[in-house]
C-alpha positions in Angstrom: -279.4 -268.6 134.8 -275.7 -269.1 133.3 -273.3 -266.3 134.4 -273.3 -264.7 130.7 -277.0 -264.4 130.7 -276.6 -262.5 134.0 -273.9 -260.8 132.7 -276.2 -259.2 129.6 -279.2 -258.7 131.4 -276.7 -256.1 134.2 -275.4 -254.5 131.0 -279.4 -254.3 129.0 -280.6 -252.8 132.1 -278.0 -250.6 133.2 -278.1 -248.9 130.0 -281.4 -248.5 129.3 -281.6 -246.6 133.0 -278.8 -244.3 131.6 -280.6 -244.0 128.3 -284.1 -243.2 130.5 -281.9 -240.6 133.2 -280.1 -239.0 129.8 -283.6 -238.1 127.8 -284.9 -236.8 131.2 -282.7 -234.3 131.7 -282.2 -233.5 127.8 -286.0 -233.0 128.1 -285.8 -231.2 131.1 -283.0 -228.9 129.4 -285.6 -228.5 125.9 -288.0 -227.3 128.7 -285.7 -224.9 130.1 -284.6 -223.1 126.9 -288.8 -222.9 126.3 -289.1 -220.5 129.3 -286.4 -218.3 127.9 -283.2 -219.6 129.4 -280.5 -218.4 127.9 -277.8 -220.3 125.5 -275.2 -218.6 128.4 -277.2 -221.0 130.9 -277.2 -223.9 130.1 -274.0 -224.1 128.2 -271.0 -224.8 130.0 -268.4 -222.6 131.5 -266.3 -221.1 129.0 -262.3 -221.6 129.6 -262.2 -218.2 130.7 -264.6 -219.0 133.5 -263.3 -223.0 134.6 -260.8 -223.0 137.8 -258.0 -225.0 137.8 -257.6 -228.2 139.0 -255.1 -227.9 141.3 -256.8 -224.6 142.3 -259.8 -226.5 143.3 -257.8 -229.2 145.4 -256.4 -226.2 147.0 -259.4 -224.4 148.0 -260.7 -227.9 149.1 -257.7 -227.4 151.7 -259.5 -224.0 153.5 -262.8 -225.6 153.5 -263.8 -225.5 157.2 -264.7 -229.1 157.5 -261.0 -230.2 155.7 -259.0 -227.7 157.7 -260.7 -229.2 161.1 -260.0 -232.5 160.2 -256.3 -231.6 159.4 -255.7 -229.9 162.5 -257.0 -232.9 164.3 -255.1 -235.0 162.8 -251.8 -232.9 163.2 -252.8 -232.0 167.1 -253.0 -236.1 167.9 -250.0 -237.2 165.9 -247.9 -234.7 168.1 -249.6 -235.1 171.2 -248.7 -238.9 170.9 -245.3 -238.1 169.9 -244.5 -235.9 172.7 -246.4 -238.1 175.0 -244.6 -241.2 174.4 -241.4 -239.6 174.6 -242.4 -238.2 178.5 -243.2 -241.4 179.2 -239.6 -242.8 178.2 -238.3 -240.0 180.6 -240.5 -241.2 183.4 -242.6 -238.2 183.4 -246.8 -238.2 182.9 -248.3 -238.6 179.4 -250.0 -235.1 180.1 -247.2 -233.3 180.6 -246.1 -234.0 176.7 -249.5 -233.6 175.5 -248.8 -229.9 177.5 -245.5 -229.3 175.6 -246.8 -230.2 172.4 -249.5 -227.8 172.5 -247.2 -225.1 173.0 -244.6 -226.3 170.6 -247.7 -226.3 167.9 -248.6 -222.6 169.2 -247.1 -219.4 168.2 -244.2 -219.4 170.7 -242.7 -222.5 168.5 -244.7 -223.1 165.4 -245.9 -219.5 164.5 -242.4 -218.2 165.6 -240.0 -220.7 163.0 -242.3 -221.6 160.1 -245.5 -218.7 160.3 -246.7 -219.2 157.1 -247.5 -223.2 157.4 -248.8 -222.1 161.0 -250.8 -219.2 159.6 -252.2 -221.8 157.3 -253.1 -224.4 159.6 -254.4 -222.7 162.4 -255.9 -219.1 160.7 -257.7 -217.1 163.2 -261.0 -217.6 161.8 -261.0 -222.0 162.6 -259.8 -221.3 166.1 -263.4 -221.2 167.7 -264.3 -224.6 166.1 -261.1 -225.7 168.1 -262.6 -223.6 170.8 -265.9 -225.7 170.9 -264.3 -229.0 170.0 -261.9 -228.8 173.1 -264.8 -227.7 175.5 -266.7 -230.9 174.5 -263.7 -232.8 175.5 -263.0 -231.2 179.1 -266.8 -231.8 179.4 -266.5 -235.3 179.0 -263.2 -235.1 180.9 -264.5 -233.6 184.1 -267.3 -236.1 183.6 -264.2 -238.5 183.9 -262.6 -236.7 187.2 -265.9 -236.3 188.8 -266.7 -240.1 188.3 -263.1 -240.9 189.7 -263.9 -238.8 193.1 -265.6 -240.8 195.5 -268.2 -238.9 197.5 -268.6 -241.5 199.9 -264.8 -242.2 200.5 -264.8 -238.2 201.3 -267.5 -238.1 203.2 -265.8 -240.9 205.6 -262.4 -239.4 205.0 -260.0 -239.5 208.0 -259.0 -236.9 210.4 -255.5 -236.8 208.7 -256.7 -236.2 205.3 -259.3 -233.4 206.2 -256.2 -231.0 207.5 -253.6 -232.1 205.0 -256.4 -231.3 202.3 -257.1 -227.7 204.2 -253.9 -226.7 204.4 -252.9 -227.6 201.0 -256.0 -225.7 199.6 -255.6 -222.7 202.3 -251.9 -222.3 202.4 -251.1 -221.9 198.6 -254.7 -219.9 198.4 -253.5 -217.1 200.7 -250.1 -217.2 199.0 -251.4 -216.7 195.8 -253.7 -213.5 196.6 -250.8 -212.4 198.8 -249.0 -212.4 195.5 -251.2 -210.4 193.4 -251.3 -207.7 195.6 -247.7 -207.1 193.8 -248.5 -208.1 190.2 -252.0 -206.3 190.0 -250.5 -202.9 188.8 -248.2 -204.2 186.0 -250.3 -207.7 185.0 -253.8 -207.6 185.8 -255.8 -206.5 182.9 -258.0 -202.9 182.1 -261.4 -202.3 184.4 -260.1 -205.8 186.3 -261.3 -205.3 189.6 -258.6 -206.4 192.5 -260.5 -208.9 194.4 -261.4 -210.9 191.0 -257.6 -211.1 190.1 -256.5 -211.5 193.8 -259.3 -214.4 194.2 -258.2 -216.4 190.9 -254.4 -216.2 191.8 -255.1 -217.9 194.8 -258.0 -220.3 193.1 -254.9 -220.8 190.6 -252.3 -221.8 192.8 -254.2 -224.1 194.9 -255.2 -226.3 192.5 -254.0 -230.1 192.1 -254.3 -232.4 189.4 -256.2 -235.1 190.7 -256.1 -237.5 187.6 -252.4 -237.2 187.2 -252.0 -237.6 190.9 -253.6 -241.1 190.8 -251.9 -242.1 187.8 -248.5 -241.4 189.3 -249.8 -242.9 192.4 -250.9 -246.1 190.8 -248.0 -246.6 188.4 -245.6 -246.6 191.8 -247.5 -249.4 193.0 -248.6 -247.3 196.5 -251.9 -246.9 195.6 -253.1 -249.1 198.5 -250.2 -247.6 200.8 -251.5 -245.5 203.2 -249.2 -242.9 202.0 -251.0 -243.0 198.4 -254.8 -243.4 200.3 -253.9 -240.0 201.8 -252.2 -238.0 198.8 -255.4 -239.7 196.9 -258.0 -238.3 199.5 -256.6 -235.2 199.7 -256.7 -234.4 195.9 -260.1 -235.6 195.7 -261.1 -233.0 198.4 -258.8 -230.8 196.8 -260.3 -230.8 193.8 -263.9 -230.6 194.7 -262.9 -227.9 197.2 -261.0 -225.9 194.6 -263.9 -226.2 192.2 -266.6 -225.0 194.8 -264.5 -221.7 195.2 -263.7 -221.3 191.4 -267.8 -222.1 191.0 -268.3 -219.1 193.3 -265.4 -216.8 192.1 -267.0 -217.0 188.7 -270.7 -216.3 189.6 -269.4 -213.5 191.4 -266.7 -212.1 188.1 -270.1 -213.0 184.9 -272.7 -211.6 187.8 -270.3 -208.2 188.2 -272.3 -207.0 191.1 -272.2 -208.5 195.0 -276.3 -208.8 195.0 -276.2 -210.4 191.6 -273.3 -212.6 193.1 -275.2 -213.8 195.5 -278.4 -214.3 193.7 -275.7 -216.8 191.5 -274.6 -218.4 194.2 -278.3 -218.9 195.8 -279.5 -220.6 192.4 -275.8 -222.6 192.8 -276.8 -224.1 195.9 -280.1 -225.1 194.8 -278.4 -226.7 191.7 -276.5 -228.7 193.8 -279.4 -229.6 196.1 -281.1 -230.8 193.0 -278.1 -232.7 192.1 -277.3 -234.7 195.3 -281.0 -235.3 196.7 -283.1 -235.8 193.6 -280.8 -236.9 190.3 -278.7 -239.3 192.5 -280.9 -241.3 193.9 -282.8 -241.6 190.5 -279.3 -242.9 188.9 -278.6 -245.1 192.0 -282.3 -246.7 191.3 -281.1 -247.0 187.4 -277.7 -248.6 188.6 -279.4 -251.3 190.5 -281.3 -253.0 188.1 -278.1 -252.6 185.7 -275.5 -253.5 187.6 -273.7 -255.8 185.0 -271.9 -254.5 181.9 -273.9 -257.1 179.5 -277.2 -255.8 180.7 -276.4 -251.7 180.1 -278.4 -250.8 177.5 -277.8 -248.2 175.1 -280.9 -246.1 177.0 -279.3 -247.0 180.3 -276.4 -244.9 178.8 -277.8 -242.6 177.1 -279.5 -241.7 180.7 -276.6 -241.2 182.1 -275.4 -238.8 178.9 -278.5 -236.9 179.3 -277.8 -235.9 182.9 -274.2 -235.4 182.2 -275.5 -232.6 179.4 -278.3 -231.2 181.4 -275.9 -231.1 184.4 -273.4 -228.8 182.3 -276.2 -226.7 180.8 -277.6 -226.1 184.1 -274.4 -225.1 185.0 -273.7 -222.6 182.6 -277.1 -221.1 182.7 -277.0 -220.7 186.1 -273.5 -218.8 186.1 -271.0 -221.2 187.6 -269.8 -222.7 184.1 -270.7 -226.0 181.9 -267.4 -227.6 183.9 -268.9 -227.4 186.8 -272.0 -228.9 186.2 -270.1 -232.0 184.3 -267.8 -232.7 187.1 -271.1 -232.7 189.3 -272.0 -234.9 187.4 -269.9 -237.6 187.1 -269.5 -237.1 191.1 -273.3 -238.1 191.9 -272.7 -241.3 189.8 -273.7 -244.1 191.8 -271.0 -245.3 194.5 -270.7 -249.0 192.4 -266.9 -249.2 191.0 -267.7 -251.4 188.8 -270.2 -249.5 187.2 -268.2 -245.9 187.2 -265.5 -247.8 185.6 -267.7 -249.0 183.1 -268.6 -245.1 182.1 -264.9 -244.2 182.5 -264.2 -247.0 179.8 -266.9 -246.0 177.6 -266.0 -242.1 177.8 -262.0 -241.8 178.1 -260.7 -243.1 174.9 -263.0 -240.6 173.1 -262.2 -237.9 175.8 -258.4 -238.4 176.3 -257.1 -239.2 173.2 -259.2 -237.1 170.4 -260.5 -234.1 172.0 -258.7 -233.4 175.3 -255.5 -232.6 173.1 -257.3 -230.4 171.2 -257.6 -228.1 174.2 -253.8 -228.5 174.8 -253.1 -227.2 171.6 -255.8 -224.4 171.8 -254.2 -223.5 175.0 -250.7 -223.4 173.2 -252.4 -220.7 171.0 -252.4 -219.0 173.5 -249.4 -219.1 175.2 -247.3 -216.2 173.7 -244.1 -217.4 175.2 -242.6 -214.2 172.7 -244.3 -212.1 175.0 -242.1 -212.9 177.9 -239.6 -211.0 176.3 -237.7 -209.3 179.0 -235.3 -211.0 182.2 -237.8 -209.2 184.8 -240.9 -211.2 183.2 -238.6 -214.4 183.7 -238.1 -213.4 187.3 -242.0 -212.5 187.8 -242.0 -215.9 186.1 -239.8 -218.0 188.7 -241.5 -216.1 191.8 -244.9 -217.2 190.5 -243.4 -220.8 190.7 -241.6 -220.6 193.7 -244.5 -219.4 195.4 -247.0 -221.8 193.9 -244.1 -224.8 194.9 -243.8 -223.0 198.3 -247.4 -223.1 198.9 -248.9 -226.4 197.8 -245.2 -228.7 198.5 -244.9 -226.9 201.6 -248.4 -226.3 203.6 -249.2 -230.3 202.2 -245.5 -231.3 203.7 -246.3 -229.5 206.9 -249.4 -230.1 207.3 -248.6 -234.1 206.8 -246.0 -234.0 209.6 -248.0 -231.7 212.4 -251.2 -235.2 211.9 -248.0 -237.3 212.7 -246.8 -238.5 209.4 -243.4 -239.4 209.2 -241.0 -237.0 207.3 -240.7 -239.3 204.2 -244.1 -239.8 204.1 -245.1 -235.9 204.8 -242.7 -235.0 201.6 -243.9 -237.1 199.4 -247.6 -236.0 200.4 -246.2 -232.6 199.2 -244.4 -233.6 196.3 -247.6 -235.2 194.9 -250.2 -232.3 196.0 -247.6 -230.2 194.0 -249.1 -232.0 190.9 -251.0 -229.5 188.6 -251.2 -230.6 185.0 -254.3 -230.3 182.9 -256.4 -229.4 185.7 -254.5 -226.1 185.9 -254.6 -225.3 182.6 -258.6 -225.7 182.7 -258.6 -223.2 185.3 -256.6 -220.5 183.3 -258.4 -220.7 180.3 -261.5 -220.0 182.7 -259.6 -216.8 183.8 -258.4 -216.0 180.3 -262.0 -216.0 178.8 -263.2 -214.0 182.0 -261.2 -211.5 180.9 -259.1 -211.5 184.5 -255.6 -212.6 183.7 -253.5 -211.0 180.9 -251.8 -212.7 178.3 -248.4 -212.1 180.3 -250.2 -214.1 183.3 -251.5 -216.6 181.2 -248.4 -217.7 179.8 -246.4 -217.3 182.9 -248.9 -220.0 185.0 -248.9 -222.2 181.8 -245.0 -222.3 182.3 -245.6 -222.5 186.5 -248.2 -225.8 185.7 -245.5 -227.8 183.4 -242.9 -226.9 185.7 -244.7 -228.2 188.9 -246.1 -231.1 187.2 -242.2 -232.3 185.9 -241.1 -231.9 190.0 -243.4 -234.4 191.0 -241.2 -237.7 189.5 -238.1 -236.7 190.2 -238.9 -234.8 193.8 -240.7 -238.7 194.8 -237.1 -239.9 193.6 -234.9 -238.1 195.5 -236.9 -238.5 198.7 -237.0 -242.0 198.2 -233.1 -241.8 197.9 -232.9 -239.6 201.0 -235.2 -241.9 203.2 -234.0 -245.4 202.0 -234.3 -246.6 205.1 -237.7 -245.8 205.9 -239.4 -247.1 202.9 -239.7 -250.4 204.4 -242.2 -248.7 206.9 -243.8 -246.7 204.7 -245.0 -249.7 202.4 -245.9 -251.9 205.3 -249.6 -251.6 204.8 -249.2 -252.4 200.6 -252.2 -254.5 199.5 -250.1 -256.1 196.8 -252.1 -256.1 193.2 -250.7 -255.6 189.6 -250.5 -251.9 188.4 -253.5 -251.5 185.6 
């Protein structure tokens, strides 16, 4: 058949299904006015009653859906922006991503140009945000629970289990010693004093493992001995930390001791479940797919299903969905090669669309306005000096008294002193349990960018001071490329 014929016979039949689809409805119309429709129905709007074009386009710009996707859109270009620029100044990619979500907040944004913030972050879209950014730390503490190594803990060396104890204990007690201060003038209404006093110390203890490593790696001591300690230590760190925040908030949602310990009984069994039952059953999976080619979209979808399971038990339970998705990504089988595999499939979506979401959603609500007085700016500064005295100092210390040398035993505390996101995940816990103040918040938001900008340039000047012993501290480098 020659192109025209083709040609007409598209055109013939096209028209004759408009022709069929127009006497359809103009029957369908005939039937309508039959059954006593009026001439006001089926007629269209009068002018009186059209909108406006560009009315339309502009309702189209408050449509939940449209808004979402703008603020997305808005949150990652500036995130990117403020990242990149960190990284030209030698300081972590999170640390920007921190900035930018309280430049987009109402200490920056709402404070200069209100009505474009009003506009693009109205009160009534900020618990999509809300949901949005939980999915991402989900997936994230998927990532950081993947990255811990329960085996390398469990076989961790004498050195690493004080250093880790004394950089959780030290800050911990320094940090409840500390509310005791600020409870009268910061801690919220009905707030009992041992909730507040316990999260101060849960707050201040905390270290960022995932930034830690990164730092650690992109200095090229990861296989130093220096770097396998700082790494061990924030790994115990971290699942240390979390165990006490995990019991700290069954106690705060249970608000009674019996009910607290009823929580805590049901968290023990959780994790009992976790390590002796779901493990082995994902080591068994692992085995037979032990090769990126032969994972299988139900091999992976699996391991999704206990990652969201884990988290629900969590939260249902009483110990929060975080929790439950650090847990587990922690019981993933020991195989690097197939962690990293799960990291890879996970961290793109994780890191660069929804964690900065929860950066910016912690930005609104960091009411840096609020500050407002010198004596909240000195209550400020304490709160850092004491969270830099406990955590730089009891890791320092507690380096030196195992027989680390001085450079070494500084730089343990220089990177221990790392807090970043991990943190900020810990105060929005507090925020939404009602047990730190807005004041508090945004004081500790300050205290975690602060601590995490120290760690670069605190590694610099040590190197600088110890020049000559850097030769003995990278004696046992296993030289590889940085990745």
């Amino acid at each position: 058949m020659s192109k025209f014929k083709q040609g007409a016979s598209y055109l013939t039949i096209t028209a004759g299904l408009f022709a069929l689809t127009y006497w359809i409805i103009f029957l369908g119309a005939k039937m309508e006015q039959s059954e006593g429709a009026t001439a006001a129905t089926v007629a269209p709007a009068t002018a009186s009653q059209s909108t406006d074009f560009i009315s339309i386009i502009l309702h189209n710009f408050q449509h939940p859906l449209a808004l979402l996707l703008a603020q997305i859109a808005t949150i990652i270009v500036v995130a990117r922006i403020f990242g990149w620029v960190c990284t030209k100044i030698k300081q972590p990619v999170v640390v920007g991503e921190m900035i930018a979500g309280i430049m987009l907040g109402p200490s920056f944004l709402g404070m200069h140009f209100p009505e474009f913030f009003a506009s693009l972050f109205p009160k009534q879209s900020l618990g999509n945000l809300q949901f949005i950014s939980q999915i991402g730390l989900i997936l994230f503490m998927y990532i950081v629970g993947m990255e811990i190594s329960l085996k390398t803990l469990k076989d961790k060396a004498y050195d690493a289990v004080v250093i880790s104890h004394a950089s959780i204990f030290f800050p911990f007690t320094l940090g409840v010693g500390l509310s005791y201060f600020l409870y009268q003038d910061f801690a919220p209404a009905n707030v009992p004093f041992s909730a507040f006093a316990l999260f101060s110390g849960v707050a201040m203890s905390i270290t960022a493992f995932p930034v830690l490593a990164r730092i650690v790696q992109e200095r090229g001591i990861n296989k130093t001995k220096l770097g396998t300690i700082a790494l061990t230590c924030a790994a115990a760190d971290d699942v240390s930390a979390w165990c006490i925040l995990a019991a700290l908030i069954a106690f705060v949602k249970a608000g009674t001791f019996i009910n607290g310990l009823y929580t805590i009984g049901l968290s023990i069994v959780y994790v009992i479940v976790m390590i002796k039952l779901v493990r082995p059953f994902l080591q068994r999976v692992s085995e037979k797919h032990s090769t990126q080619d032969s994972i299988s979209r139900p091999v992976v979808a699996i391991f999704f299903l206990v990652l969201i399971l884990s988290a629900y038990a969590a939260e249902i339970v009483g110990i929060h969905a975080l929790f439950g998705a650090f847990m587990a990504g922690a019981i993933m089988p020991d195989s690097e090669k197939f962690r990293q595999i799960f990291i890879e499939k996970v961290q793109d979506v994780a890191l660069v669309l929804l964690l900065p979401l929860f950066f910016v959603f912690t930005g609104l609500r960091t009411q840096i306005g609020l500050l407002n007085d010198p004596y909240l700016w000195q209550i400020t500064a304490l709160i850092i000096f004491v969270a830099v005295l406990g955590k730089f100092a009891g890791s320092a210390l507690a380096a030196k008294a195992v027989g680390q040398s001085w450079k070494d035993s500084l730089s343990v505390g220089a990177l221990m002193n790392t807090r970043g996101l991990m943190e900020l995940v810990v105060l929005n816990i507090g925020y939404d349990l009602g047990v730190i103040s807005p004041e508090i918040f945004t004081m500790m938001v300050i205290m975690a960018i602060v601590t995490t900008c120290m760690t670069g340039p605190a590694l610099d000047i040590i190197n600088r001071v110890f020049k000559h012993d850097t030769k003995n501290s990278l004696s046992s480098v296993s030289h590889s490329p940085n990745t």
